[in-house]
DOTOR-99002 format. One record per residue (C-alpha): x, y, z; residue number from 1. Coordinates in pm, 1 decimal, padded with zeros to 6 digits. Layout:
         u         v         w    k
         X         Y         Z  NUM
...
This chain:
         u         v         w    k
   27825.4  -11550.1   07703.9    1
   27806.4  -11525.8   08079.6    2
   27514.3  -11287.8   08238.2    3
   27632.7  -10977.0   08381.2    4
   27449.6  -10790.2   08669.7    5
   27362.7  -10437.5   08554.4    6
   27371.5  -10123.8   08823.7    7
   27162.1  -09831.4   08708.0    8
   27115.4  -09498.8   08863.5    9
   26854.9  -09284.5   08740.6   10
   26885.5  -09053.0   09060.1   11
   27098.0  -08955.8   09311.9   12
   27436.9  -08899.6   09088.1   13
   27590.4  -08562.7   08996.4   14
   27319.6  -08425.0   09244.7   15
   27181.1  -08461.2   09619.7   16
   26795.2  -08606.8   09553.1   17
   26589.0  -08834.9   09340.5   18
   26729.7  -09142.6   09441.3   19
   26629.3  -09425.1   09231.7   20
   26918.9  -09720.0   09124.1   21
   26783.6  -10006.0   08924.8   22
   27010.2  -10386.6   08958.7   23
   26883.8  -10596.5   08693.8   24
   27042.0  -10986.1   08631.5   25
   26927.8  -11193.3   08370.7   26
   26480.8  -11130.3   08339.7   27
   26474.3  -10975.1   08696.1   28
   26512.9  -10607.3   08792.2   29
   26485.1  -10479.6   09160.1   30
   26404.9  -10080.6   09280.5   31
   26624.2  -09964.4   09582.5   32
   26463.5  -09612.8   09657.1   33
   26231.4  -09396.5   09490.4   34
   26313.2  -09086.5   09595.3   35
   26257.8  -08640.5   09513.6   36
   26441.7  -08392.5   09421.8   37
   26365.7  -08007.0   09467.2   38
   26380.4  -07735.7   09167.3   39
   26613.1  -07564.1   09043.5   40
   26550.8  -07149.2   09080.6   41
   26520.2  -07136.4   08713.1   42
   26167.7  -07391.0   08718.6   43
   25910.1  -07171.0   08757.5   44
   25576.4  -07312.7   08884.9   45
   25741.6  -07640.2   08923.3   46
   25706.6  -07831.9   09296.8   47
   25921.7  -08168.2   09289.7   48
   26145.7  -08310.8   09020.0   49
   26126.2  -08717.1   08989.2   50
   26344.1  -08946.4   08789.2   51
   26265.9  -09061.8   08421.8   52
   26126.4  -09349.9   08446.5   53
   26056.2  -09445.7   08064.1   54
   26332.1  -09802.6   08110.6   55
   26150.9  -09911.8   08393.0   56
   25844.2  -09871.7   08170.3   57
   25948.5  -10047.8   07896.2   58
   26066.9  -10348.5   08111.8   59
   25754.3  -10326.4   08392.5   60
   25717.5  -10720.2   08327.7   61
   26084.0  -10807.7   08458.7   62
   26037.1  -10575.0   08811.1   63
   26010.0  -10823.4   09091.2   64
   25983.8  -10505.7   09347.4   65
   26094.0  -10193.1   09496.7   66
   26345.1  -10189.5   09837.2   67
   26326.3  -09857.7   10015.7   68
   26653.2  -09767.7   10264.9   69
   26467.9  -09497.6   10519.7   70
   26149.6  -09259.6   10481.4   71
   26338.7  -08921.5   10374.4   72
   26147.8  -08770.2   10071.5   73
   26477.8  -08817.3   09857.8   74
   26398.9  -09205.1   09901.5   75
   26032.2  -09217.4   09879.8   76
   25885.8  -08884.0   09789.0   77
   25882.2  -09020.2   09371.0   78
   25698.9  -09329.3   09488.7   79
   25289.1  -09185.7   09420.9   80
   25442.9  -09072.4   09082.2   81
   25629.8  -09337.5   08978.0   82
   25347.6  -09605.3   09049.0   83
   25107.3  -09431.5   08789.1   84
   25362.8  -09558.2   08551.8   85
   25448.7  -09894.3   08679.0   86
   25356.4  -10112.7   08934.7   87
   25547.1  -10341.0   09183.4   88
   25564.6  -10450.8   09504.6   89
   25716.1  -10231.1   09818.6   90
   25925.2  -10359.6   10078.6   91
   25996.4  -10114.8   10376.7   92
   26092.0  -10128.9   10768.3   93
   25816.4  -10031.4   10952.7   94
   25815.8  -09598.3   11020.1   95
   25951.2  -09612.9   10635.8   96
   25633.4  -09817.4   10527.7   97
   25423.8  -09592.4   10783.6   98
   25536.6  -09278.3   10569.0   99
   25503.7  -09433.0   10217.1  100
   25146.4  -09567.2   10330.6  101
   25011.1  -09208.9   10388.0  102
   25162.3  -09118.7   10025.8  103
   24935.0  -09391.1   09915.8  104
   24661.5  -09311.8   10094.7  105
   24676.5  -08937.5   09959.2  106
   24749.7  -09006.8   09593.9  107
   24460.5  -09317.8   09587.6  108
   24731.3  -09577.9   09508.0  109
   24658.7  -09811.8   09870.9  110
   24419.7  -10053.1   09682.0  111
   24630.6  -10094.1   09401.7  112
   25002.0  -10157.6   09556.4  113
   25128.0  -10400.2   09772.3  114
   25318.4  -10282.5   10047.8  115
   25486.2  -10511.9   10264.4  116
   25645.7  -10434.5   10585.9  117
   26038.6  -10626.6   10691.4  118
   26289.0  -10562.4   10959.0  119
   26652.1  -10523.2   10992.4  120
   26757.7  -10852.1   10988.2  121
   26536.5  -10995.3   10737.6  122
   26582.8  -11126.0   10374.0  123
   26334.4  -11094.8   10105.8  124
   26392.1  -11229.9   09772.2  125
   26333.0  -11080.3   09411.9  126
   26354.6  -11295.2   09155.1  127
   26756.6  -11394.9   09164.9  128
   26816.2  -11100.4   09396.1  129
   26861.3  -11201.4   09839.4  130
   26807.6  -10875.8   09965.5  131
   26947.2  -10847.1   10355.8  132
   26813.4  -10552.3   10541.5  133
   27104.6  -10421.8   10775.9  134
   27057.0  -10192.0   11062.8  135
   27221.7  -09863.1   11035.8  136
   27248.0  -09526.7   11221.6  137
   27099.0  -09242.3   10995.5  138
   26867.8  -08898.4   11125.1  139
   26525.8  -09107.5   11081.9  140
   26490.6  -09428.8   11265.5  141
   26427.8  -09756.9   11076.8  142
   26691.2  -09708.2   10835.8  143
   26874.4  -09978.6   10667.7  144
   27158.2  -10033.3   10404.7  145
   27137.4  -10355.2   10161.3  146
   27337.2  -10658.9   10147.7  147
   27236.4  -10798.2   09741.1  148
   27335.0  -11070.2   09673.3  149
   27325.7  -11191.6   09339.7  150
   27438.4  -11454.3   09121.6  151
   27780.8  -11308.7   09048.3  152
   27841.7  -11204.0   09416.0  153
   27744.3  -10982.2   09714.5  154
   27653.1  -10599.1   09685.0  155
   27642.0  -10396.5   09989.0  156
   27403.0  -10064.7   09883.2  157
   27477.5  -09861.1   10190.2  158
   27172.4  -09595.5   10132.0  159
   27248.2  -09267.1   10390.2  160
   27400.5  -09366.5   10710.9  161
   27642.4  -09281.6   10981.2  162
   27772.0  -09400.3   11253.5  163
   27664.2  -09276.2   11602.7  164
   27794.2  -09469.7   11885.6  165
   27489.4  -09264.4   12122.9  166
   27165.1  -09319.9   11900.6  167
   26878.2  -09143.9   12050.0  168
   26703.4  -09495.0   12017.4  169
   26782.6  -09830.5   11884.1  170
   27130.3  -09948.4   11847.6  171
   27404.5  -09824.6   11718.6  172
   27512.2  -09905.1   11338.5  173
   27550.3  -10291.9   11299.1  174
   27911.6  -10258.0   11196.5  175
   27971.2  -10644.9   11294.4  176
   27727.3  -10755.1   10992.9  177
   27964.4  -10586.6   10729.5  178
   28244.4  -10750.0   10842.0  179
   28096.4  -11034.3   10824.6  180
   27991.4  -10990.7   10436.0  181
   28359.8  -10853.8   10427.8  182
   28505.7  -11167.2   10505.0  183
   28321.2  -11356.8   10264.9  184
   28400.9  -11143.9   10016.9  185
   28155.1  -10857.5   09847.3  186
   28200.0  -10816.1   09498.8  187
   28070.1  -10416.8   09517.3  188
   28058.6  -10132.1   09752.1  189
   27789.8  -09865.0   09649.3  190
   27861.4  -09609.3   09915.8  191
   27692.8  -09262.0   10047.0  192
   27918.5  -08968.8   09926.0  193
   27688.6  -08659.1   10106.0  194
   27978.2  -08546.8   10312.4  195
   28246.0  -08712.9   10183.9  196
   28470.4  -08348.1   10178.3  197
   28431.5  -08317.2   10556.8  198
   28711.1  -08501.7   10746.3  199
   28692.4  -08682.6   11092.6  200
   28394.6  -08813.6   11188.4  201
   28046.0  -08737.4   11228.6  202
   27883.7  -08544.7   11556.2  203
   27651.1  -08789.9   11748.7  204
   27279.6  -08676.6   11775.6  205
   27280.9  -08659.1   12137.3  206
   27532.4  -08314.9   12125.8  207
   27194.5  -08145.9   12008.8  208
   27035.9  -08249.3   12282.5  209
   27276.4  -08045.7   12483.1  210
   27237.5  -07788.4   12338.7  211
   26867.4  -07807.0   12386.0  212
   26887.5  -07813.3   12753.0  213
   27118.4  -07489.2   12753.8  214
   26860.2  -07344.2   12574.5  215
   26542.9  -07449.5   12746.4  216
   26734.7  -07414.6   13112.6  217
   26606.9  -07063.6   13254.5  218
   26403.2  -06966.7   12912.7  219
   26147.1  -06749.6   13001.9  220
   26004.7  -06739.7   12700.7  221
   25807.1  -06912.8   12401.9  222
   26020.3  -07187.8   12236.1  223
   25972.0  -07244.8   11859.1  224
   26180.1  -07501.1   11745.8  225
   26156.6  -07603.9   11365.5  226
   26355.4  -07904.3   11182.1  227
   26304.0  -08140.0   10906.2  228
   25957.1  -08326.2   10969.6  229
   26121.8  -08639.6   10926.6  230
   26404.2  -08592.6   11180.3  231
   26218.4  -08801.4   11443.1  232
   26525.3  -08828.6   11670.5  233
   26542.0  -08442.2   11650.9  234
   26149.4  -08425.7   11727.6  235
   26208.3  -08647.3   12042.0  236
   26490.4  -08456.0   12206.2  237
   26252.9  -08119.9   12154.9  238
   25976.4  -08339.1   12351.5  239
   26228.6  -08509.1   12583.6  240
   26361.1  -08129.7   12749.8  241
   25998.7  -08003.1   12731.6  242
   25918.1  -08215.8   12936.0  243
   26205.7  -08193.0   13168.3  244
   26131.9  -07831.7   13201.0  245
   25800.2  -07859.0   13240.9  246
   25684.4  -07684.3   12905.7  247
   25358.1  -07798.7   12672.0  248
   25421.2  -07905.5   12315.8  249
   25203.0  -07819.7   12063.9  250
   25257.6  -07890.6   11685.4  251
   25190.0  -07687.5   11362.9  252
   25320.1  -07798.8   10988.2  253
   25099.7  -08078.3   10810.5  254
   25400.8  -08341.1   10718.9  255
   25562.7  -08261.0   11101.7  256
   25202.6  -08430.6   11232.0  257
   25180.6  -08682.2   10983.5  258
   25544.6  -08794.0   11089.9  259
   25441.5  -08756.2   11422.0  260
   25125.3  -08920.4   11431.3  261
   25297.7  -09233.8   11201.5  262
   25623.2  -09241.5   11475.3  263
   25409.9  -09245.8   11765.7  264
   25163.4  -09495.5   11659.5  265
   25424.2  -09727.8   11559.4  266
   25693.7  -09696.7   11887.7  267
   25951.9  -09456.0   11716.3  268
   25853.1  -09175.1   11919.6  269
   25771.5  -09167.8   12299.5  270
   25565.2  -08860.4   12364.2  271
   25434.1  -08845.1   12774.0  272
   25076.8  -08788.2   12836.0  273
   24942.8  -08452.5   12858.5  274
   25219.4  -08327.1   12717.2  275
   25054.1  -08220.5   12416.3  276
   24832.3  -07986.6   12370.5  277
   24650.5  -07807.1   12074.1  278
   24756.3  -07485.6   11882.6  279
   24448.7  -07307.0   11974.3  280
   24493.9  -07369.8   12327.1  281
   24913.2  -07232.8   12326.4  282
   24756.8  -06846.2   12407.9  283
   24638.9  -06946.6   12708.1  284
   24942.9  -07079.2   12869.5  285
   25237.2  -06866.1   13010.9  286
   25551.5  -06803.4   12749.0  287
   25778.4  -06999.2   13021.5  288
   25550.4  -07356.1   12996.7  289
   25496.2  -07315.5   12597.5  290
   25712.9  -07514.4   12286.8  291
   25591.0  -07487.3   11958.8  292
   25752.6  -07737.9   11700.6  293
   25716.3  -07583.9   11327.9  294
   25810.0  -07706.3   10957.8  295
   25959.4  -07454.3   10783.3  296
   26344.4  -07493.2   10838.9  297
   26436.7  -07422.1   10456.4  298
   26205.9  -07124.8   10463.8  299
   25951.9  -07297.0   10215.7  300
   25680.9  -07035.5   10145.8  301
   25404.3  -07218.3   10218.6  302
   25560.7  -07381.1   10547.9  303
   25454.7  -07319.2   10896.8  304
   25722.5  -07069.7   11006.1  305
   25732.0  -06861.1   10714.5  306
   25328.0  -06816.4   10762.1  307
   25424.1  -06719.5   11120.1  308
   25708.1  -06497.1   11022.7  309
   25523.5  -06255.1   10783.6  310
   25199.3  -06285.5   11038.6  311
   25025.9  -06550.2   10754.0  312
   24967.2  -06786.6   11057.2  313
   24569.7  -06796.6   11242.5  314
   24674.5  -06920.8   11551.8  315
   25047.2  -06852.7   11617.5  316
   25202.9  -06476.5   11652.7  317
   25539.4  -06407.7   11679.4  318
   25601.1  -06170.9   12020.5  319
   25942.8  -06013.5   12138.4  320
   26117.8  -06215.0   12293.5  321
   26026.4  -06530.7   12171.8  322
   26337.0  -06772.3   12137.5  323
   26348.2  -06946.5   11780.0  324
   26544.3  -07237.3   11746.3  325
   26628.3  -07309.3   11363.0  326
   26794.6  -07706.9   11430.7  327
   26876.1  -07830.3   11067.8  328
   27137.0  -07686.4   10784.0  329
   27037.8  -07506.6   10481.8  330
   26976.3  -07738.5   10132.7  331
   27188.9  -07592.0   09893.8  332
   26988.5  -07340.6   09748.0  333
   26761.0  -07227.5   10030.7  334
   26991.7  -06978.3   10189.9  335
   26815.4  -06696.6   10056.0  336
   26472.8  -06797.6   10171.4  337
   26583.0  -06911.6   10495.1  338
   26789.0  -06547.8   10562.7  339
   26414.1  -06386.7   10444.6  340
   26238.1  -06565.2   10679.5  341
   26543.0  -06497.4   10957.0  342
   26520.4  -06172.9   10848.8  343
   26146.4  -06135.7   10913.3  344
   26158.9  -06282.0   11289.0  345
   26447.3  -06076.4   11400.7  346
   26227.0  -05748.1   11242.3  347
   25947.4  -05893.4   11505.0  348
   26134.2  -05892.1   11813.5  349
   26194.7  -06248.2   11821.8  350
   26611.7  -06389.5   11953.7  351
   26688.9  -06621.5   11672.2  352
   26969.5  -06900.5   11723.8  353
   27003.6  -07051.2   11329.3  354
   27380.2  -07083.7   11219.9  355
   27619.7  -07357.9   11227.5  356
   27788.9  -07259.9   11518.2  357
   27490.4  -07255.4   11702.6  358
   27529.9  -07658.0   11739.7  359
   27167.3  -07753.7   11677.0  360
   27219.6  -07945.0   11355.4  361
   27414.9  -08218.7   11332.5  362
   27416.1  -08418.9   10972.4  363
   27314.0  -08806.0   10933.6  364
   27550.6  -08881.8   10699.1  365
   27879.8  -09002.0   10736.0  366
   28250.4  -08803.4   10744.2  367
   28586.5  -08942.5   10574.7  368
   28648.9  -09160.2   10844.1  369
   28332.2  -09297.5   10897.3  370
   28344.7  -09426.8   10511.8  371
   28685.1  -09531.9   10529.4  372
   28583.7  -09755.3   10807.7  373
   28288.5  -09896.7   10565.3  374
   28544.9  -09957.0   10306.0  375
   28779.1  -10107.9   10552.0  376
   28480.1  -10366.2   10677.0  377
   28361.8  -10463.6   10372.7  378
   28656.2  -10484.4   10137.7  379
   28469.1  -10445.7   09866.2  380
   28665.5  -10574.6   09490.0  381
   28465.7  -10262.9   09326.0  382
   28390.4  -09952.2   09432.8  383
   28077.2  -09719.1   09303.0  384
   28019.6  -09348.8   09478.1  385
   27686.5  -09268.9   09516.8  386
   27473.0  -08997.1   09641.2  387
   27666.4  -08650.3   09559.3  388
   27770.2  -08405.8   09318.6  389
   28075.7  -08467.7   09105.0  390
   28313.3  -08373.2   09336.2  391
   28171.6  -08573.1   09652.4  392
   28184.3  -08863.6   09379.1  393
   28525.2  -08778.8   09264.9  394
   28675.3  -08760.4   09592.2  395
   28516.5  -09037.4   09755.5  396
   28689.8  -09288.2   09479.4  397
   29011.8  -09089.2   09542.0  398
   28954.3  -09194.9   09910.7  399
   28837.9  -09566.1   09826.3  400
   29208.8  -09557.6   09640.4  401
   29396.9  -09469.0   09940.0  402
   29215.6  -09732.8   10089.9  403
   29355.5  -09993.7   09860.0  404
   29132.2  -10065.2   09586.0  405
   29302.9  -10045.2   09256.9  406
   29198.9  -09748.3   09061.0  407
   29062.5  -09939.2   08765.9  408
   28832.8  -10129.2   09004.4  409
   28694.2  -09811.5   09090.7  410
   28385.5  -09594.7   08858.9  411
   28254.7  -09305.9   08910.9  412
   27909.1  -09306.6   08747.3  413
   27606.1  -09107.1   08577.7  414
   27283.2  -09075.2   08554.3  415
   27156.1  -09324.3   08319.4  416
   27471.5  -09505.3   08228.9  417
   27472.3  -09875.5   08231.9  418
   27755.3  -10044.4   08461.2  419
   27814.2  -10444.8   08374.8  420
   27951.1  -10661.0   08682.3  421
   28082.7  -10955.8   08619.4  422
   28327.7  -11166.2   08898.2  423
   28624.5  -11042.5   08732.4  424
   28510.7  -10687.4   08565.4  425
   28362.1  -10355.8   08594.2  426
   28247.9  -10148.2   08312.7  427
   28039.7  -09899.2   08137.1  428
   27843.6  -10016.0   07875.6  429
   27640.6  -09766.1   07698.1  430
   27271.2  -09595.8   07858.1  431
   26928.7  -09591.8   07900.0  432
   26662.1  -09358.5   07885.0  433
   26719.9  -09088.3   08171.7  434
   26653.3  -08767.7   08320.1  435
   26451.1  -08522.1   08481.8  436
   26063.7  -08525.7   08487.1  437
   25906.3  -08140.7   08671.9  438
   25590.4  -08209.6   08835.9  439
   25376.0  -07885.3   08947.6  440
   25120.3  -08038.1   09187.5  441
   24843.8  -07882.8   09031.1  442
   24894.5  -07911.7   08685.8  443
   25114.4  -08257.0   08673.0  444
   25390.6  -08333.0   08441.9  445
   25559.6  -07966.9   08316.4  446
   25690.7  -08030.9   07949.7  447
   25968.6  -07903.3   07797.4  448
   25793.2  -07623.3   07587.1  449
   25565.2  -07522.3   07896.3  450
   25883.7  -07478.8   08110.6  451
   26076.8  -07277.0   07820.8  452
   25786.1  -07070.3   07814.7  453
   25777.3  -06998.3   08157.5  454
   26173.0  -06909.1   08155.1  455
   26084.5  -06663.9   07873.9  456
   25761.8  -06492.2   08023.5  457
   25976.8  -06507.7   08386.3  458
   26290.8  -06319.0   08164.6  459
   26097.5  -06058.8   07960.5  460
   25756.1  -06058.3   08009.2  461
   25474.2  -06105.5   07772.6  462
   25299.7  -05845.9   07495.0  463
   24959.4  -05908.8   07366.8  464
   24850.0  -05744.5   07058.3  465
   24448.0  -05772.7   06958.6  466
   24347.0  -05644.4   06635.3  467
   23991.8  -05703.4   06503.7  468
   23951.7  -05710.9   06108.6  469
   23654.9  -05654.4   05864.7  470
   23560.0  -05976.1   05735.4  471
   23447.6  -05820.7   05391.9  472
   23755.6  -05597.3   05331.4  473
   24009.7  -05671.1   05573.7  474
   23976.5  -05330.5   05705.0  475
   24086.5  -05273.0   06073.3  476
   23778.5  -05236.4   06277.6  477
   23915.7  -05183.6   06626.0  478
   24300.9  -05199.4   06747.2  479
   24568.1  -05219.1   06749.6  480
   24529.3  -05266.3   07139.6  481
   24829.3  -05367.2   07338.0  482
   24840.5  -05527.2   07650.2  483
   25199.5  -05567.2   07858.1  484
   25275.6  -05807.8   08154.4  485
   25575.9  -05795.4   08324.5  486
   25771.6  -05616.6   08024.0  487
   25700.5  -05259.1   08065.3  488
   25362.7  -05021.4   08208.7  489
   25173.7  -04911.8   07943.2  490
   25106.1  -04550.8   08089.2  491
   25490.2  -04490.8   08187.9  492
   25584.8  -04596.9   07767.2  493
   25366.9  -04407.2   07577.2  494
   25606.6  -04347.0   07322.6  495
   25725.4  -04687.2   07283.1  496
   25361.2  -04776.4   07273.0  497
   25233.2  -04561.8   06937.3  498
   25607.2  -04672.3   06787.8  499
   25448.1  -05021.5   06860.8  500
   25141.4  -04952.0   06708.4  501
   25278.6  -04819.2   06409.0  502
   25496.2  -05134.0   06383.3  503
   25136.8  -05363.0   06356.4  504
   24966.1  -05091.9   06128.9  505
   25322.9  -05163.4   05871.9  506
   25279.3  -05523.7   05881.1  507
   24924.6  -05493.7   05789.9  508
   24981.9  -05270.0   05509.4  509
   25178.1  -05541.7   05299.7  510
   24874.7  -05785.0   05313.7  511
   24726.3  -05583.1   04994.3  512
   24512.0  -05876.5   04915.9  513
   24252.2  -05830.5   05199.5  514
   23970.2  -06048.6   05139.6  515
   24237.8  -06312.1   05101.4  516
   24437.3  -06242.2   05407.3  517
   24606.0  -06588.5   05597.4  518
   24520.9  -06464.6   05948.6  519
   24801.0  -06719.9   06055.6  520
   25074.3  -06560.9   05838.7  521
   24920.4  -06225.8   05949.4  522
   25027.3  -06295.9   06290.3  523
   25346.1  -06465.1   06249.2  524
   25423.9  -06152.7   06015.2  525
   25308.5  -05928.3   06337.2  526
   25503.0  -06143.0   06578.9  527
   25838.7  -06111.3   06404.5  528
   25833.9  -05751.1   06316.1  529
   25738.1  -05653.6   06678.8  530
   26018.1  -05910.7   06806.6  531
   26289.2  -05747.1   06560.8  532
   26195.6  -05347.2   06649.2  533
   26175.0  -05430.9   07026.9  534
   26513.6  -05616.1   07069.4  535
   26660.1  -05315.9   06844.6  536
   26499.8  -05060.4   07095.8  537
   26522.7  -05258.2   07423.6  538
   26712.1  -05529.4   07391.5  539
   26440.1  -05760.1   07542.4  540
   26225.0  -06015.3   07414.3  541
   25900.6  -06062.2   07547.8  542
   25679.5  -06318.2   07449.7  543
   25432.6  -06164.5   07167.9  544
   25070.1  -06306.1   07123.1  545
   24879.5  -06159.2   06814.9  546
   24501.9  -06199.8   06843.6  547
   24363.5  -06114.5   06534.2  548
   23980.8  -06205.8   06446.0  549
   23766.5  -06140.9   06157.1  550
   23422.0  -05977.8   06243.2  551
């Protein structure tokens, strides 16, 4: 029976993060991306969410390494996670390497993994897998998609991209290279699906800039500009019209100086001298020669901005009149946070320019025509969607069928389904382990009974009942004391509290045998009575802790 190559996703389907596909041929298995996704509102405590990893664990002796596209945290924020349960070899251009290496650094991993830095252009081999790095246009420089090619034929993995015929720097998108694969033949198109609904083609980065100079031109004012920390290109055009109108830049957010410090170092970011200066020193320059570049553009609470908005910040202030430039779009989910934060600055005096009509965001991925043309290049026999929700899935293979690939050549995956490629054949052929892992970056790893109980204290609160018994009778020494958090104030229920009480004193009554009283019964006893009489009388159900001792 002939080999087939295997395509797994364990990220990045039915969702926008946690990108993490797995091609596996024969005894080898290659990594592209190993990326984060955010929580849910519904995860209480928890910080990132990272792809089950448990196959890749089982088959760590068969992974000949791990091919990242670009540095966005959706790519590479897993990586410090996922190497404390398997270990293999990094490949990554240059500014994506740069980024990964400080996650290393941070999480103690640099000694122990091998990270090895290629260029557009250049093929590495895994195992069976040729692995062509091609250049691409995307909002971070140094990204790449993948030409694969394996024993049963070519794969082009195109990762995020665009196409922008004005790059900020670099060229544009190396269009010529897929055609090339295209006429050859590539057995498999894996294709970005991010903004798949929106139809023409994407806005260049260079229309922000623009926009930038209206803003800066005859500003007499502070600037405060905040974007994604990893939109370098963005981060450049803020330095580029600083400098044109003769302003000072001064930085405040930890990951928008690590990305700085990492672009500049290695040639991704030209930043003039003197230009810079440091937060401390931004009060003693006029409003009119002052730019202040901030994380904080999904209104994270811990973020730069927000610190600034609610007056959380030591060195930065929020004065009328200070212009606010919000350049990136919302994550679906943030809108509330962001409007609080918008909220906040406005209620300080400060002219806020944030929607999408304000033209400082433009997206790096590509529209309907931008993907038809990568369909049209490469000519792929089989098409996958990746990257999207369901519907950016579904109607990105509707589009790949108006483009001429026959319908049963085209599948729409899920997360932990196994496809089998053959020359000839696509198909789904049953799963692997898969799912969501919650990290809180305190605590680690947030299992499934930690995270229901933090749903059900978050819902209805918590009641704590503490009864101390005689150890010769059973007699009730002290209590019952109750204790309420986040169900209802003790002093504003007193009536609900003696019913309550009255409740525990019941339970304890039926436990006639008191020298042989089962103090674990005794409180599972306690705990369902109070449950039943409070969802009768309230209709919640708070979490209920007996603590009942013998003294």
């Amino acid at each position: 029976m002939a080999v087939k190559l295997k395509i797994i996703s364990l990220g990045g389907l039915n969702e926008i993060g946690k990108n993490l596909t797995v091609y596996e041929y024969g005894s080898d298995i290659m990594i592209v991306d190993c990326g984060l996704g955010f929580p849910d509102d519904d995860m209480y405590g928890v910080d990132i969410v990272i792809p089950d990893v448990t196959y890749l664990v089982k088959n760590q002796s068969r992974i000949r390494g791990i091919v990242l596209t670009h540095g966005h945290e959706d790519h590479i924020g897993g990586i410090p996670y996922v190497l404390r349960e398997i270990s293999a070899p990094i490949y990554a251009t240059p500014l994506t390497a740069g980024l990964v290496q400080l996650k290393l650094n941070e999480h103690r991993l640099a000694s122990k993994t091998k990270l090895e830095v290629v260029n557009a252009g250049q093929t590495i081999r895994l195992g069976c897998f040729r692995v062509e790095l091609i250049h691409i246009n995307h909002s971070i420089p140094d990204s790449v998609s993948l030409a694969i090619k394996t024993p049963v034929g070519v794969v082009i993995h195109t990762g995020d991209f665009k196409v922008d015929t004005t790059p900020i720097s670099g060229d544009m998108i190396d269009l010529a290279r897929f055609g090339e694969y295209g006429n050859k033949g590539v057995l498999a198109l894996l294709s970005d699906s991010t903004n798949v609904e929106k139809q023409g083609y994407s806005t260049s980065e260079r229309k922000v800039g623009e926009r930038f100079d209206g803003l800066f031109r005859g500003c007499t004012q502070r600037i405060l500009v905040t974007t994604f920390a990893s939109n370098v290109h963005r981060i450049q055009q803020v330095i580029n019209y600083a400098a044109k109108y003769g302003r000072r830049v001064a930085v405040t957010g930890r990951s928008m100086e690590n990305i700085m410090k990492v672009s500049t170092g290695l040639g991704c970011m030209n930043v003039p001298d003197r230009l810079l200066v440091d937060l401390n020193q931004v009060k003693n320059l006029p409003p009119e020669q002052v730019v202040i570049i901030t994380t904080g553009s999904q209104g994270e609470e811990m973020s730069a901005l927000h610190r600034i908005a609610f007056s959380d910040h030591r060195q930065v202030e929020i004065k009328p009149g200070d212009r606010i430039l919000i350049s990136a779009s919302a994550v679906p989910g943030n809108e509330k946070t962001i409007s609080r934060v918008i909220d906040e600055l406005f209620r300080r005096g400060a002219e806020v320019i944030y929607d999408k009509y304000s033209e400082l965001h433009v997206s790096g991925h590509a529209y309907q025509e931008e993907l038809k043309m990568m369909i049209a290049l490469t000519k792929p026999k089989f098409f996958v969607p990746v990257h999207g929700e369901h519907r950016h899935l579904s109607t990105h293979a509707k589009i790949a069928a108006q483009m001429g690939i026959e319908p049963k050549n085209i599948l729409i995956s899920s997360i932990g389904a196994v496809i089998e490629l053959t020359e000839d054949s696509i198909a789904r052929n049953g799963s692997v382990p898969s799912g969501r892992v919650l990290v809180d970056g305190s605590a680690g790893e947030v299992g499934s009974v930690v995270m229901r109980d933090r749903k059900h204290l978050a819902q209805d609160g918590m009641l704590i009942v503490i009864l101390n018994l005689s150890s010769e009778d059973g007699g009730v020494i002290s209590g019952p004391d109750l204790i309420t958090r986040g169900f209802v104030y003790v002093k504003e229920s007193e009536e609900l509290m003696r019913d309550l009480k009255e409740v525990v004193l019941n339970t304890l009554s039926g436990y006639t045998d008191h020298r042989n009283t089962d103090l674990a019964a005794l409180k599972n006893s306690i705990k369902t009575s109070l449950s039943t009489y409070l969802f009768k009388k309230t209709r919640r159900n708070p979490m209920i802790l007996p603590v009942v001792t013998e003294i």
